[in-house]
ZASELO-993111 format. One record per atom (N, C-alpha, C): residue in one letter; x, y, z. Coordinates in Angstrom, 1 decimal, always signed. Layout:
// ZASELO-993111
NODE aa      X      Y      Z
NODE  A      X      Y      Z
...
// end
This chain:
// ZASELO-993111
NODE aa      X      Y      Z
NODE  X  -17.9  +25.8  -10.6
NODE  X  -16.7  +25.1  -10.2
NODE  X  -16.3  +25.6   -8.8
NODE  X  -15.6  +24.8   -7.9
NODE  X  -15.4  +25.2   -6.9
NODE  X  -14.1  +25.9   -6.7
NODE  X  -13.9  +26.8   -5.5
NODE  X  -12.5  +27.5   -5.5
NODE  X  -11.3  +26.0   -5.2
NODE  X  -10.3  +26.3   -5.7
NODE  X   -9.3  +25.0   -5.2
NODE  X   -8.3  +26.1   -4.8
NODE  X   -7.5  +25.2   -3.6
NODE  X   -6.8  +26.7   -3.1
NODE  X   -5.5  +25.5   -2.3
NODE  X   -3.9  +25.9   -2.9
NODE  X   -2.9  +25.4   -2.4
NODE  X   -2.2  +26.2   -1.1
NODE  X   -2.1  +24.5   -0.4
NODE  X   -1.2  +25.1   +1.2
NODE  X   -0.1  +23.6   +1.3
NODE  X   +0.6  +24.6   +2.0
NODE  X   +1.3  +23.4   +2.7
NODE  X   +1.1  +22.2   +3.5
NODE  X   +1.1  +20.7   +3.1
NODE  X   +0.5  +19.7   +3.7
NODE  X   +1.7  +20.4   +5.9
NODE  X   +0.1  +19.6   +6.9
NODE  X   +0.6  +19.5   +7.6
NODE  X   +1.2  +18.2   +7.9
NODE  X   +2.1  +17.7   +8.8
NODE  X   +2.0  +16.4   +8.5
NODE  X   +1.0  +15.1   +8.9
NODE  X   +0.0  +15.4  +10.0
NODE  X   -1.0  +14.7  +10.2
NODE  X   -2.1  +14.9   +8.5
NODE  X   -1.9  +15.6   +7.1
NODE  X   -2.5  +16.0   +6.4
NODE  X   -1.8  +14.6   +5.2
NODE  X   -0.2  +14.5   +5.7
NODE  X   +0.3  +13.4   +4.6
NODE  X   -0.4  +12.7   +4.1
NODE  X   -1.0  +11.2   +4.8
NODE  X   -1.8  +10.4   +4.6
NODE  X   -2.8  +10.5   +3.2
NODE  X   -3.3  +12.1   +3.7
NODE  X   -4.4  +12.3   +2.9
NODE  X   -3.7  +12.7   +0.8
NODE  X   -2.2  +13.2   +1.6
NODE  X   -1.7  +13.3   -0.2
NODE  X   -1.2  +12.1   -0.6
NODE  X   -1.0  +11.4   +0.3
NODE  X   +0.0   +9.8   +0.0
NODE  X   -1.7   +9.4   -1.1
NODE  X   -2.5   +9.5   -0.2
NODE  X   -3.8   +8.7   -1.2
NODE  X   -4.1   +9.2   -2.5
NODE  X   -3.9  +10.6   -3.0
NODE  X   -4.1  +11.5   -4.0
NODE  X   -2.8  +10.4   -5.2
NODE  X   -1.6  +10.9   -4.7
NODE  X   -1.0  +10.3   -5.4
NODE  X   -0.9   +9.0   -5.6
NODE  X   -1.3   +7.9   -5.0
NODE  X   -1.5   +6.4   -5.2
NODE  X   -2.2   +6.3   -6.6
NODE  X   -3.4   +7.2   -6.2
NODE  X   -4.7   +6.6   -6.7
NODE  X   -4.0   +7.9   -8.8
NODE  X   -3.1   +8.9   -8.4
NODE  X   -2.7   +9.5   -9.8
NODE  X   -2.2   +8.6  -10.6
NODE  X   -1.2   +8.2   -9.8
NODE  X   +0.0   +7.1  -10.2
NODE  X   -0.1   +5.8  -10.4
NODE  X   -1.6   +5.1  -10.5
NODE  X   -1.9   +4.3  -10.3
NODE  X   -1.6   +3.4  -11.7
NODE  X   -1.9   +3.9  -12.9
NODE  X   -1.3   +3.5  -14.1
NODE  X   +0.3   +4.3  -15.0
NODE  X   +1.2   +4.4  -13.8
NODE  X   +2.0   +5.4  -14.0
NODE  X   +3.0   +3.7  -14.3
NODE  X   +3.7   +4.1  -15.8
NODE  X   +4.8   +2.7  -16.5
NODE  X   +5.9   +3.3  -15.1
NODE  X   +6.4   +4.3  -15.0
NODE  X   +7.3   +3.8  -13.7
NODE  X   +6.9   +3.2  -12.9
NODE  X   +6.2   +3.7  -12.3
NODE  X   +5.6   +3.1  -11.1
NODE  X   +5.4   +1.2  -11.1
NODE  X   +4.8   +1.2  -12.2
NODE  X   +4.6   -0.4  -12.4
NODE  X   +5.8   -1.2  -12.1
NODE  X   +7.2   -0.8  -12.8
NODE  X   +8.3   -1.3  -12.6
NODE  X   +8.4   -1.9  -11.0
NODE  X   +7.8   -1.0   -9.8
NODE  X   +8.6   -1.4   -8.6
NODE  X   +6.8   -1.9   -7.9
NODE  X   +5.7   -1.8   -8.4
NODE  X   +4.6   -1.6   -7.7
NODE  X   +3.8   -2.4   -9.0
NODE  X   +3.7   -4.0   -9.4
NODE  X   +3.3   -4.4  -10.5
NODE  X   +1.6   -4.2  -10.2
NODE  X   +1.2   -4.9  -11.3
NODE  X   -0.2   -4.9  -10.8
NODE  X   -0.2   -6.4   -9.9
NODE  X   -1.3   -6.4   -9.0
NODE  X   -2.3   -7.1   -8.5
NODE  X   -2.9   -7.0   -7.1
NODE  X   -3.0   -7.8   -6.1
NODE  X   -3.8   -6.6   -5.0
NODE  X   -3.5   -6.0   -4.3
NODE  X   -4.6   -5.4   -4.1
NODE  X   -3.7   -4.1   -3.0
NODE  X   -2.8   -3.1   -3.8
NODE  X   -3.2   -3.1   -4.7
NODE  X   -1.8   -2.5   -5.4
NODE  X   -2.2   -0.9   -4.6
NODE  X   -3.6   -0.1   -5.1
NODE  X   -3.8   +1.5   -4.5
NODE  X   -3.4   +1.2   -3.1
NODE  X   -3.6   +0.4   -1.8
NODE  X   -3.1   +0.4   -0.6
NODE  X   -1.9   +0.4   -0.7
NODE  X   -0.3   -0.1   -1.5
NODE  X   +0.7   -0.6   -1.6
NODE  X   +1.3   +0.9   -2.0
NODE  X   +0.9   +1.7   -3.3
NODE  X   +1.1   +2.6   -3.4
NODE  X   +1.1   +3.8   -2.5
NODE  X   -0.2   +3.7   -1.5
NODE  X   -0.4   +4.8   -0.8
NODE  X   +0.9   +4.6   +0.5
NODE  X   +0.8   +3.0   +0.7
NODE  X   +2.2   +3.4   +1.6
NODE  X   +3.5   +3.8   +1.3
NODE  X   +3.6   +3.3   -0.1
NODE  X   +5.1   +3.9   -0.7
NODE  X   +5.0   +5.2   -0.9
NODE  X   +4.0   +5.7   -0.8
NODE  X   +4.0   +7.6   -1.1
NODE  X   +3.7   +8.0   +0.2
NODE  X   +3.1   +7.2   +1.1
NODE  X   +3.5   +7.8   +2.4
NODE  X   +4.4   +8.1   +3.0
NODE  X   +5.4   +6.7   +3.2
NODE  X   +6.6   +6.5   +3.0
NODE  X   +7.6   +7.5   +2.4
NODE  X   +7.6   +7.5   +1.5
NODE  X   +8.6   +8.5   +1.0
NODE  X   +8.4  +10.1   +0.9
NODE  X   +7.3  +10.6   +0.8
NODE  X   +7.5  +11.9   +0.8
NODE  X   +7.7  +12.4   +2.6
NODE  X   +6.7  +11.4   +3.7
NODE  X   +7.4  +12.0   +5.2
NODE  X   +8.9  +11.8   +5.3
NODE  X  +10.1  +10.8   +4.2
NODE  X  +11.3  +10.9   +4.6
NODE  X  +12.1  +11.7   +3.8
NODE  X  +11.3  +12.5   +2.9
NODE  X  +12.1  +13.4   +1.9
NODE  X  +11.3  +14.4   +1.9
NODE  X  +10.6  +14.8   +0.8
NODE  X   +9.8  +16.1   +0.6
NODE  X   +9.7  +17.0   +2.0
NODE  X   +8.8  +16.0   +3.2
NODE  X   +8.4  +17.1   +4.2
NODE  X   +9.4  +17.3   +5.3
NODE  X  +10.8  +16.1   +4.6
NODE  X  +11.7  +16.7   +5.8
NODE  X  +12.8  +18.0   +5.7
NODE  X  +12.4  +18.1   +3.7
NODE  X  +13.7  +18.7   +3.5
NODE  X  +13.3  +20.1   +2.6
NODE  X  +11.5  +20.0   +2.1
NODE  X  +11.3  +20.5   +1.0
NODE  X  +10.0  +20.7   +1.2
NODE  X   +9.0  +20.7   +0.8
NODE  X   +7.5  +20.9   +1.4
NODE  X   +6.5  +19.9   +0.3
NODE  X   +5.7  +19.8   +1.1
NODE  X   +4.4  +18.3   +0.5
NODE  X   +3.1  +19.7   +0.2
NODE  X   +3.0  +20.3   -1.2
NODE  X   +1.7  +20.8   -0.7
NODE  X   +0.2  +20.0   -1.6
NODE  X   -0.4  +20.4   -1.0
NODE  X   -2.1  +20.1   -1.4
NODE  X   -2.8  +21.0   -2.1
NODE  X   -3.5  +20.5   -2.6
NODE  X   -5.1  +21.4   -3.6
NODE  X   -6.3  +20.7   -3.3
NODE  X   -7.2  +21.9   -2.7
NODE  X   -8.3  +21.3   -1.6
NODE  X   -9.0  +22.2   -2.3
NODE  X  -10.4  +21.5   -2.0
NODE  X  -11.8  +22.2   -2.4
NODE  X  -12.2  +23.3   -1.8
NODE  X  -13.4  +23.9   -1.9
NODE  X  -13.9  +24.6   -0.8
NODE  X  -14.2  +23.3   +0.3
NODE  X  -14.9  +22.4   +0.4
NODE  X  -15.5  +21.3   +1.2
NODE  X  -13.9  +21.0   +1.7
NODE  X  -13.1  +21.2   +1.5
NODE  X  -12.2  +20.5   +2.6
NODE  X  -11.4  +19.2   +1.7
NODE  X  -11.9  +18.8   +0.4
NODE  X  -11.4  +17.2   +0.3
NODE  X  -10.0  +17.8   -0.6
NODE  X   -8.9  +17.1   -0.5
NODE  X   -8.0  +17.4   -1.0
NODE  X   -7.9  +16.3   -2.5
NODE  X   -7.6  +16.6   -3.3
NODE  X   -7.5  +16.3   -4.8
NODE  X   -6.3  +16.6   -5.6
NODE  X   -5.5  +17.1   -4.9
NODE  X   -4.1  +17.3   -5.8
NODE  X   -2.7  +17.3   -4.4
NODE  X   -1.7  +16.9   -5.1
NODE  X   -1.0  +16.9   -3.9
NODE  X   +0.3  +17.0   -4.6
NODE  X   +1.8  +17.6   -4.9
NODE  X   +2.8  +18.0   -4.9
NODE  X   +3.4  +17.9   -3.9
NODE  X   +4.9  +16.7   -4.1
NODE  X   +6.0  +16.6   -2.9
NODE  X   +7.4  +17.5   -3.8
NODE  X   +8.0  +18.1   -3.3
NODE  X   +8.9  +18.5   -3.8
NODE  X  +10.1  +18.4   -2.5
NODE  X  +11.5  +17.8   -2.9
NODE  X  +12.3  +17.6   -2.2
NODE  X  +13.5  +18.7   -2.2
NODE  X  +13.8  +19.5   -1.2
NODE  X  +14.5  +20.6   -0.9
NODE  X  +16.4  +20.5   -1.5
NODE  X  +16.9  +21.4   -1.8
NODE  X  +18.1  +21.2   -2.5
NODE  X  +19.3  +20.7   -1.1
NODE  X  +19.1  +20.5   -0.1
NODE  X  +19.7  +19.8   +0.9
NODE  X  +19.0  +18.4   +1.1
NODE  X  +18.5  +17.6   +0.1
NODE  X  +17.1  +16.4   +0.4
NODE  X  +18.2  +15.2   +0.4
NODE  X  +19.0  +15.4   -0.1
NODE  X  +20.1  +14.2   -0.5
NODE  X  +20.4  +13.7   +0.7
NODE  X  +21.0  +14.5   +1.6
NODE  X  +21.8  +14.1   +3.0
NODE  X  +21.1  +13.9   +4.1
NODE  X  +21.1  +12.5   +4.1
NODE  X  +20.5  +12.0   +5.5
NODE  X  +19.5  +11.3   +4.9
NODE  X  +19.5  +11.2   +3.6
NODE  X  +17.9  +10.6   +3.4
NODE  X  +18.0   +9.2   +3.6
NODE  X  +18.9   +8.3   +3.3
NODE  X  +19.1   +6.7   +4.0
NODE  X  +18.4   +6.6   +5.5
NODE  X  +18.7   +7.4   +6.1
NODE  X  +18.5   +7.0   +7.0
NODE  X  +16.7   +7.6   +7.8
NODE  X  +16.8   +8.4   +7.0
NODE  X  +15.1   +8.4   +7.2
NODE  X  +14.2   +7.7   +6.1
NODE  X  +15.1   +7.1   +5.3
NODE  X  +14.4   +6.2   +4.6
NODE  X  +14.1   +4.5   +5.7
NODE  X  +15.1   +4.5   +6.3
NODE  X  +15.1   +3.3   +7.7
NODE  X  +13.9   +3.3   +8.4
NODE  X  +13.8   +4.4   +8.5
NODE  X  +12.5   +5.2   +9.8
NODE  X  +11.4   +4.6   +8.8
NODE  X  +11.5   +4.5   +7.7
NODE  X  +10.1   +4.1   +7.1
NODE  X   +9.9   +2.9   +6.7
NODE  X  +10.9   +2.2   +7.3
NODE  X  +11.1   +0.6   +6.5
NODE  X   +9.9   -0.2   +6.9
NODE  X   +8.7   -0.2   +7.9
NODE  X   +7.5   -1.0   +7.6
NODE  X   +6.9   -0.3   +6.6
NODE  X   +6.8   +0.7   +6.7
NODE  X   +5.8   +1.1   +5.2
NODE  X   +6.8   +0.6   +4.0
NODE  X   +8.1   +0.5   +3.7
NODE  X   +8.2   +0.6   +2.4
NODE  X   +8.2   -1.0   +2.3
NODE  X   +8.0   -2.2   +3.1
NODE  X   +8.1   -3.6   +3.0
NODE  X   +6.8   -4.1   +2.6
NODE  X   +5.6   -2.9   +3.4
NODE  X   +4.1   -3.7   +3.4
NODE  X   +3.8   -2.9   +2.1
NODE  X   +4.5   -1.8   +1.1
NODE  X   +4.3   -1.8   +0.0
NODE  X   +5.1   -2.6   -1.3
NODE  X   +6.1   -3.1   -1.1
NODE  X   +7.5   -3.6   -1.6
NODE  X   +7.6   -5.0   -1.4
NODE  X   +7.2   -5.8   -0.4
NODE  X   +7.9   -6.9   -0.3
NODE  X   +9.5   -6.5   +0.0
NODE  X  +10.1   -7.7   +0.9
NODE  X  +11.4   -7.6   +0.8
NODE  X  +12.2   -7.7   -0.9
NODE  X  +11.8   -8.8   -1.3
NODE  X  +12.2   -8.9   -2.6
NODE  X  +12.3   -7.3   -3.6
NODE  X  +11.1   -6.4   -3.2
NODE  X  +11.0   -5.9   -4.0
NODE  X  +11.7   -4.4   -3.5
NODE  X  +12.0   -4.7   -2.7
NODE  X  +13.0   -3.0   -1.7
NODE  X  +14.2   -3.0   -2.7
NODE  X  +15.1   -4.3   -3.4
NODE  X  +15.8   -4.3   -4.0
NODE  X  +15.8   -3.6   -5.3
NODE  X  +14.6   -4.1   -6.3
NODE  X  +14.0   -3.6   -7.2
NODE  X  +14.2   -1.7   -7.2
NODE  X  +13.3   -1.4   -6.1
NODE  X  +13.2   +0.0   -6.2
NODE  X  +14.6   +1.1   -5.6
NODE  X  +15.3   +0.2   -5.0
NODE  X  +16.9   +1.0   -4.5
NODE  X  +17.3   +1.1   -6.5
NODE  X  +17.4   -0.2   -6.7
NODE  X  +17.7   +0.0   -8.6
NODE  X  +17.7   +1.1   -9.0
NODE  X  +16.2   +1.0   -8.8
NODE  X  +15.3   +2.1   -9.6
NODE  X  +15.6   +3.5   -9.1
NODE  X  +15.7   +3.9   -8.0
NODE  X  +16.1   +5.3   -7.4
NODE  X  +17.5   +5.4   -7.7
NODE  X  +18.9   +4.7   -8.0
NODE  X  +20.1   +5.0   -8.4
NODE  X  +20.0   +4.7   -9.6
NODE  X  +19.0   +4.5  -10.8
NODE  X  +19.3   +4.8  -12.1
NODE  X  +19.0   +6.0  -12.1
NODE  X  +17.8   +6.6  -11.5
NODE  X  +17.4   +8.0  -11.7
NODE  X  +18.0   +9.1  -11.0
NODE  X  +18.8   +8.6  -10.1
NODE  X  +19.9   +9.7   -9.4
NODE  X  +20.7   +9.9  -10.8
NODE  X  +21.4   +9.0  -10.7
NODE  X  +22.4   +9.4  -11.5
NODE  X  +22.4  +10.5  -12.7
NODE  X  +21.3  +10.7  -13.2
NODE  X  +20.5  +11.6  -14.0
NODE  X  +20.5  +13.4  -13.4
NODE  X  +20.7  +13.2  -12.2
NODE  X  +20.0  +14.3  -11.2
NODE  X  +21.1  +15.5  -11.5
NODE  X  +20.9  +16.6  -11.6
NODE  X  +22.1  +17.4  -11.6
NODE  X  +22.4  +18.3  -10.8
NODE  X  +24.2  +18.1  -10.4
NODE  X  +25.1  +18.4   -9.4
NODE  X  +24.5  +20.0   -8.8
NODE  X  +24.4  +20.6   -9.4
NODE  X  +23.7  +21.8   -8.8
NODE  X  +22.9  +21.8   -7.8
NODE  X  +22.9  +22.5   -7.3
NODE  X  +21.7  +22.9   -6.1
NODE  X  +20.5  +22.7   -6.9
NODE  X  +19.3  +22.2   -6.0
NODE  X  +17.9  +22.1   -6.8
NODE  X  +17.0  +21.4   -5.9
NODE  X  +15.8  +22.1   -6.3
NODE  X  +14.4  +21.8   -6.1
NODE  X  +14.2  +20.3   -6.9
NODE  X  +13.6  +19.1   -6.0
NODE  X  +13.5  +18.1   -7.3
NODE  X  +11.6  +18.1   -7.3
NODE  X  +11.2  +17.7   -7.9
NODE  X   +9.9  +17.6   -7.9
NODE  X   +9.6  +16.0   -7.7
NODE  X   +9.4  +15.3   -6.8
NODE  X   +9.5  +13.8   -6.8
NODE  X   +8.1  +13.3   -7.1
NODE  X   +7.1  +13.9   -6.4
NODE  X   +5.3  +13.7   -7.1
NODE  X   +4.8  +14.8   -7.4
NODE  X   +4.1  +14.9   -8.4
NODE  X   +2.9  +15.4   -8.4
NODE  X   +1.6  +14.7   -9.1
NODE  X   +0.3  +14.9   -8.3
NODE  X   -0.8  +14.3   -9.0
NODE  X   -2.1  +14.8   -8.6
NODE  X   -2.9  +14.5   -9.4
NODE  X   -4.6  +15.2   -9.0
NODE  X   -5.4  +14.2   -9.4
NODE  X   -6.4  +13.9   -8.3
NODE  X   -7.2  +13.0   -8.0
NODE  X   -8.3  +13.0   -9.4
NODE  X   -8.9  +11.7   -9.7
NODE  X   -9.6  +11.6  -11.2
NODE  X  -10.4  +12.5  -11.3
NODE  X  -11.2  +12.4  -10.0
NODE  X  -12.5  +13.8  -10.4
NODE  X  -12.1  +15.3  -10.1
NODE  X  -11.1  +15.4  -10.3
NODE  X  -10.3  +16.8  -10.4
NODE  X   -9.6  +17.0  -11.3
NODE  X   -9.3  +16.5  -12.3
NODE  X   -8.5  +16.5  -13.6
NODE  X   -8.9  +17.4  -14.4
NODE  X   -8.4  +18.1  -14.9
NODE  X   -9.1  +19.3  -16.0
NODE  X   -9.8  +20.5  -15.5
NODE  X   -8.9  +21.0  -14.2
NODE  X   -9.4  +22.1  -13.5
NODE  X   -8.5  +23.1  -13.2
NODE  X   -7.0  +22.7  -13.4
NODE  X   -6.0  +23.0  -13.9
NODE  X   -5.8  +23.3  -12.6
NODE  X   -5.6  +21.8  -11.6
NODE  X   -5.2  +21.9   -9.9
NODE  X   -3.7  +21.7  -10.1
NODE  X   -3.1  +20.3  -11.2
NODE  X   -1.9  +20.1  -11.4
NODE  X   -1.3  +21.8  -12.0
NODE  X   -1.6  +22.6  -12.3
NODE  X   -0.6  +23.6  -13.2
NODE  X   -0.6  +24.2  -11.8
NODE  X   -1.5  +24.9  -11.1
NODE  X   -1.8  +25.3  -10.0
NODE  X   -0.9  +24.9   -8.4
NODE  X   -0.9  +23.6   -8.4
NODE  X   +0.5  +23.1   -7.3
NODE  X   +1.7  +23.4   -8.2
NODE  X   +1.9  +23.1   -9.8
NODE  X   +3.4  +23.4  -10.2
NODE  X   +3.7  +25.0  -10.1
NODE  X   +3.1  +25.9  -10.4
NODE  X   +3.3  +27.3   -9.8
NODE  X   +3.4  +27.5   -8.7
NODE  X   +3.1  +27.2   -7.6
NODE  X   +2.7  +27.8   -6.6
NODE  X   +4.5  +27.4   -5.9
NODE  X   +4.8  +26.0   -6.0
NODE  X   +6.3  +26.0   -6.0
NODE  X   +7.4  +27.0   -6.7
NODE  X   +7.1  +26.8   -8.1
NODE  X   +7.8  +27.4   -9.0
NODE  X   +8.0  +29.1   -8.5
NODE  X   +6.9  +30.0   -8.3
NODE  X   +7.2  +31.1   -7.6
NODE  X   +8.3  +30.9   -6.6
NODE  X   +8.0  +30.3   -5.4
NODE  X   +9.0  +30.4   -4.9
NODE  X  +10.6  +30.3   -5.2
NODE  X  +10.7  +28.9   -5.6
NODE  X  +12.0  +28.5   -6.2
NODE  X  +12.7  +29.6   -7.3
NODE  X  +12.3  +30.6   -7.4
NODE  X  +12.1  +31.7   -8.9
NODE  X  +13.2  +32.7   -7.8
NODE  X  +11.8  +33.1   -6.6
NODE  X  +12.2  +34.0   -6.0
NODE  X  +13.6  +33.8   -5.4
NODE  X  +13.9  +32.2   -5.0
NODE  X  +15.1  +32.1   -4.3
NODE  X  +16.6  +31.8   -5.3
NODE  X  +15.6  +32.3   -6.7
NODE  X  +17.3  +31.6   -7.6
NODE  X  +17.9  +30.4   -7.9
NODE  X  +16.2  +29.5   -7.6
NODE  X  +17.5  +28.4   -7.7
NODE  X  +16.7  +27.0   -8.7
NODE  X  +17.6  +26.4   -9.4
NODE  X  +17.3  +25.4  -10.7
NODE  X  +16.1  +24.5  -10.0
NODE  X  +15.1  +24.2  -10.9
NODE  X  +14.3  +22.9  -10.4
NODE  X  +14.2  +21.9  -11.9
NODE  X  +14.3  +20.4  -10.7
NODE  X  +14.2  +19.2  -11.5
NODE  X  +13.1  +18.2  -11.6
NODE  X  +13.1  +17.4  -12.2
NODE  X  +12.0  +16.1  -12.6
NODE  X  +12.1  +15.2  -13.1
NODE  X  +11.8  +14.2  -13.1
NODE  X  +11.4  +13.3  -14.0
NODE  X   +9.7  +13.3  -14.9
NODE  X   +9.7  +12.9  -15.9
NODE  X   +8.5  +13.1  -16.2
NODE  X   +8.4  +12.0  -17.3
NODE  X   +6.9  +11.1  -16.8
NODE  X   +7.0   +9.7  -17.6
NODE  X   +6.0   +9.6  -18.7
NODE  X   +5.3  +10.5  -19.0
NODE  X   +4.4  +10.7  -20.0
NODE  X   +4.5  +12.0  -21.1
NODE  X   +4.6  +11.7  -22.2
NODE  X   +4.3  +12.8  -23.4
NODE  X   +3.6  +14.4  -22.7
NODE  X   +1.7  +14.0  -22.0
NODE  X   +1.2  +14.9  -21.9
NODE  X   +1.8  +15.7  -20.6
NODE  X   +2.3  +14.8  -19.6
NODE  X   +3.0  +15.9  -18.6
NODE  X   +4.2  +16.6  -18.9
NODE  X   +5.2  +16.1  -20.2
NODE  X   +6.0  +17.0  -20.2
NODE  X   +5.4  +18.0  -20.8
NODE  X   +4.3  +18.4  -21.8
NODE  X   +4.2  +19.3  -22.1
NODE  X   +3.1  +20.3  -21.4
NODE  X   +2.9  +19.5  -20.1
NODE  X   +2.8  +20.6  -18.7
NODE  X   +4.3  +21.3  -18.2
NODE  X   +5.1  +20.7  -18.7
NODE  X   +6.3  +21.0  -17.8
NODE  X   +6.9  +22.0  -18.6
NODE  X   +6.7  +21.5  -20.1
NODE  X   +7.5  +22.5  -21.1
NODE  X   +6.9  +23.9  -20.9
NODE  X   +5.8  +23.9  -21.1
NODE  X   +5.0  +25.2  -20.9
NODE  X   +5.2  +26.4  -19.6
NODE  X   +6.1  +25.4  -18.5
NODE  X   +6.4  +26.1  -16.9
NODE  X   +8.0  +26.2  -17.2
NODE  X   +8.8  +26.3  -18.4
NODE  X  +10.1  +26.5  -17.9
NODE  X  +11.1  +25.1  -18.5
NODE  X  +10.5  +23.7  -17.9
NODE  X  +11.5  +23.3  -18.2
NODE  X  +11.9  +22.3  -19.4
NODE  X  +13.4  +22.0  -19.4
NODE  X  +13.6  +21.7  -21.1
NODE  X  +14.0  +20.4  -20.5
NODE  X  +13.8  +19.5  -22.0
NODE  X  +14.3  +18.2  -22.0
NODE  X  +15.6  +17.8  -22.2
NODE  X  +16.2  +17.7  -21.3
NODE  X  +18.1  +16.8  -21.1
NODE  X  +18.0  +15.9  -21.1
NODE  X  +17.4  +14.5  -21.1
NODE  X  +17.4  +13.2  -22.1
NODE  X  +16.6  +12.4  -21.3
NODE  X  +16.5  +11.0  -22.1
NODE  X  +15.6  +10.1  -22.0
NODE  X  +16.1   +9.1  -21.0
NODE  X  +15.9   +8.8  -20.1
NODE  X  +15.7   +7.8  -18.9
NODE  X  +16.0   +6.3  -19.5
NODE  X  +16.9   +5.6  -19.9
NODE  X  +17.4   +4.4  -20.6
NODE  X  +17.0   +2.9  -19.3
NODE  X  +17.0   +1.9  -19.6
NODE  X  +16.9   +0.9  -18.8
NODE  X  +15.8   +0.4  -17.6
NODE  X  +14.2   +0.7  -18.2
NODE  X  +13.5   +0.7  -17.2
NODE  X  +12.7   -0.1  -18.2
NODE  X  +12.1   -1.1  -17.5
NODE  X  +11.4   -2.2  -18.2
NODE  X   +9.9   -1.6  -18.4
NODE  X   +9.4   -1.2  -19.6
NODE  X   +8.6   -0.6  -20.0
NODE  X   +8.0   +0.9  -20.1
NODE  X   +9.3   +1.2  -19.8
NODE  X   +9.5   +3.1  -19.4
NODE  X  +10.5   +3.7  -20.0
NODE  X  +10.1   +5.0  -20.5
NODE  X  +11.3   +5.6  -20.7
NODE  X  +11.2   +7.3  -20.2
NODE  X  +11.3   +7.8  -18.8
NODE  X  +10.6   +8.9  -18.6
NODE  X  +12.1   +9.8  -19.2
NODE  X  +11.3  +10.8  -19.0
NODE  X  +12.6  +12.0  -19.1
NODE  X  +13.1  +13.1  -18.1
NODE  X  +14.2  +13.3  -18.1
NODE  X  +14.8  +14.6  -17.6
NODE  X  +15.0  +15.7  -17.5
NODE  X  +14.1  +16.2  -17.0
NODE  X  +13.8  +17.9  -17.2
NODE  X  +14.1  +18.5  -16.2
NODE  X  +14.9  +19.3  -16.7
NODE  X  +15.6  +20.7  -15.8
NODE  X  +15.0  +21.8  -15.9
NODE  X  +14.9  +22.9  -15.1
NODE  X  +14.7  +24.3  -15.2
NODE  X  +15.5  +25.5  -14.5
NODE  X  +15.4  +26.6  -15.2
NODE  X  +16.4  +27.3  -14.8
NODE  X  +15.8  +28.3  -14.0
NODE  X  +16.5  +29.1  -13.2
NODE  X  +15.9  +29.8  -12.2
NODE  X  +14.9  +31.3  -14.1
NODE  X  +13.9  +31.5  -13.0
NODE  X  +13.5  +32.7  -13.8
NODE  X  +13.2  +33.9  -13.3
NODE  X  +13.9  +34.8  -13.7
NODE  X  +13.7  +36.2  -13.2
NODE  X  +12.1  +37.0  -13.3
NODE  X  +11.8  +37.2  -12.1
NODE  X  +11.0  +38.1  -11.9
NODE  X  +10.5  +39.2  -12.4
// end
């Protein structure tokens, strides 16, 4: 097996996690809500995950990657920094051809929805949010995803401070239960989804 070894995306490196995650998320019931099927759908995705983690994650929090020895990256973690909230509108603007040529206008409505059902959820406290994480198919079962959720998690430990998620599948929360965090409730009003709410508490060293 080869070494897989996590760093901080640079940002000419985005692109390359925007694709990781498209192609994770690609049968993800949230995701379907704002990104249905038909074509283009992995191009549509890769721009909405372009799109949003250069106007959040890497402005406020860090985008990291899980790379081979060869160089290809296969896992990719955006995590949005506990100051991610303020100003994000407007670097959300800065991305508005990417989130159209993935969205449709019609469909920018749809997903504003969707991001103020899931705010509302978010809690008042300072926090790390975890907004992607994913590992590419032929990397799955190498344990790249536990591997980017650590490598955050130390930090966020060291600095004291709560981290959050959403999580829309059974088997990822019980990646998440295993790192710390517990389930604060079920995600109501998403047409064919019901992800969950997981908090974590700082953990001492």
């Amino acid at each position: 097996m080869s070494t897989i070894t996590v760093t901080a995306a640079r940002e000419d490196e985005l692109p390359l996690a925007a694709a990781v995650l498209a192609e994770a998320f690609e049968n993800d019931p949230v995701m379907a809500t704002i990104v249905p099927d038909g074509r283009n759908r992995r191009a549509r995705l890769t721009d909405l995950f372009g799109a949003t983690i250069a106007a959040g994650p890497f402005r406020t929090g860090t985008v990291d990657i899980a790379r081979r020895e060869n160089g290809e990256v296969v896992g990719a973690a955006a995590w949005e920094g506990p100051s991610g909230r303020r100003g994000s509108t407007g670097r959300l603007l800065r991305e508005l051809p990417r989130l159209v040529r993935a969205l449709g206008w019609p469909g920018l409505a749809g997903a504003a929805g969707l991001a103020a059902r899931l705010e509302r959820h978010r809690p008042r406290t300072p926090h790390w949010y975890l907004a992607e994480i994913g590992v590419s198919a032929g990397a799955r079962g190498l344990g790249v995803g536990r591997m980017l959720l650590t490598t955050q998690l130390r930090a966020v430990d060291a600095m004291r401070q709560w981290a959050y998620l959403e999580s829309s599948t059974p088997d990822n929360r019980r990646l998440y239960l295993r790192h710390g965090f517990e389930e604060v409730t079920l995600i109501e009003g998403l047409r064919g989804a019901r992800p969950a709410a997981m908090l974590r508490r700082p953990v001492a060293a």
